[in-house]
C-alpha positions, 0 to 999 in steps of 0.5 A: 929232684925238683925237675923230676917231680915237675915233669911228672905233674906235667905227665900227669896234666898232660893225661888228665887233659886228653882223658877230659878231652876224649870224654868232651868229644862225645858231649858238648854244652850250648848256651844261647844268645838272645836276638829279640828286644822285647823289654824282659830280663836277659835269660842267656845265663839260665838256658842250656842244651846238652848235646851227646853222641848217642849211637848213630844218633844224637840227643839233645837236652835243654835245661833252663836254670831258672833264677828268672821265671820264664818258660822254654815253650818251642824248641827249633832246629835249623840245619843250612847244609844244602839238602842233600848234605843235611846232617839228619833225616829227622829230630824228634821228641824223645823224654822229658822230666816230669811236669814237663810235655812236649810233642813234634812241630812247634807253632809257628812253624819258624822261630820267632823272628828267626827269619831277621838272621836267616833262621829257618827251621826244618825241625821243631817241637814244642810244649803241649797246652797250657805251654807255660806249665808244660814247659821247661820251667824250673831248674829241675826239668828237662826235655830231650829230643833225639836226631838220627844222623843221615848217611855219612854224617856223625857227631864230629860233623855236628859239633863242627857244624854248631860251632860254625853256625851251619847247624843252630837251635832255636828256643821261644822263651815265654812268660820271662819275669814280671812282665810275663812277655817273650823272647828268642834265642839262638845256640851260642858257640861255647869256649872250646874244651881244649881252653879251659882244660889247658887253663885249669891245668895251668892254674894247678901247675902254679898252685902246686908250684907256689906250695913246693917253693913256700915249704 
């Protein structure tokens, strides 16, 4: 009896982990990594984009949960595919919460002190004056931009391209903490959803398995 019933949990684990699975594969969470030093808190915990397959196209939302006071000001977007295997034809500012505004091309151009890891960016936005207001800057903001993908390309194609870092984003964080200075991230490849699927399936088996044996 006992047999049975674990192979059903094991069914049923089984299902729940490809049901999540197919619904992770058409929407992915970054967080990002901070590749300057200029003496403010570390953000990398409060940042994030969203990045969701949306017909032939693809959006792309940033959130800043903020605990520390900070600012995400310029958003950049750095697709190394050669040319004529570039996985856009554009990216552009699409919606934004309210409180927030934003607009195409970012100044500077590049992210800030992109170029020491090879950071160039071919598309860019970013808030409109005074930018520390309009930016992302508190928990319950968002801005979203929306990139059409070029012929052959699809959202498999990004998400493969991000966690192998030929596609990357870039955020110019500004007026972070007391000290009110700047900083630059980079996306960071997250935990594939497979892991921490199996892994919560796991815990479960175990917890239910601890129970059966102490009834």
């Amino acid at each position: 009896m006992k047999a049975i019933q674990t192979i059903k949990f094991l069914l049923l684990a089984a299902a729940t982990i490809y049901t999540l699975a197919m619904q992770s594969a058409s929407a992915s969470t970054y967080g990002f990594t901070n590749i300057t030093n200029n003496g403010n808190s570390n953000l990398s915990g409060q940042l994030s984009v969203e990045v969701l397959a949306v017909g032939n196209q693809a959006s792309f939302t940033f959130r800043n949960n903020v605990g520390i006071s900070s600012s995400i000001a310029d958003i950049y977007f750095d697709d190394i595919n050669s040319p004529g295997s570039a996985l856009f034809t554009d990216i552009v500012f699409s919606s934004a919460s309210s409180g927030v505004l934003f607009d195409n091309s970012a100044r500077p151009h590049n992210l800030p002190s992109g170029n020491g890891i090879g950071f160039n960016a071919d598309y860019s936005g970013d808030s409109n004056a005074p930018v520390v207001s309009n930016g992302v800057n508190s928990s319950n903001e968002w801005v979203t931009f929306l990139g059409s993908f070029a012929s052959g390309n699809n959202f498999n194609g990004l998400i493969a391209a991000l966690n192998n870092n030929t596609f990357r984003i870039g955020l110019h964080v500004q007026a972070i903490g007391q000290r009110g200075n700047s900083d630059s991230y980079v996306s960071a490849v997250p935990l594939p959803a497979a892991v921490w699927l199996f892994g919560s399936a796991l815990f479960g088996f175990t917890m239910v398995s601890k129970r059966r044996k102490a009834a």
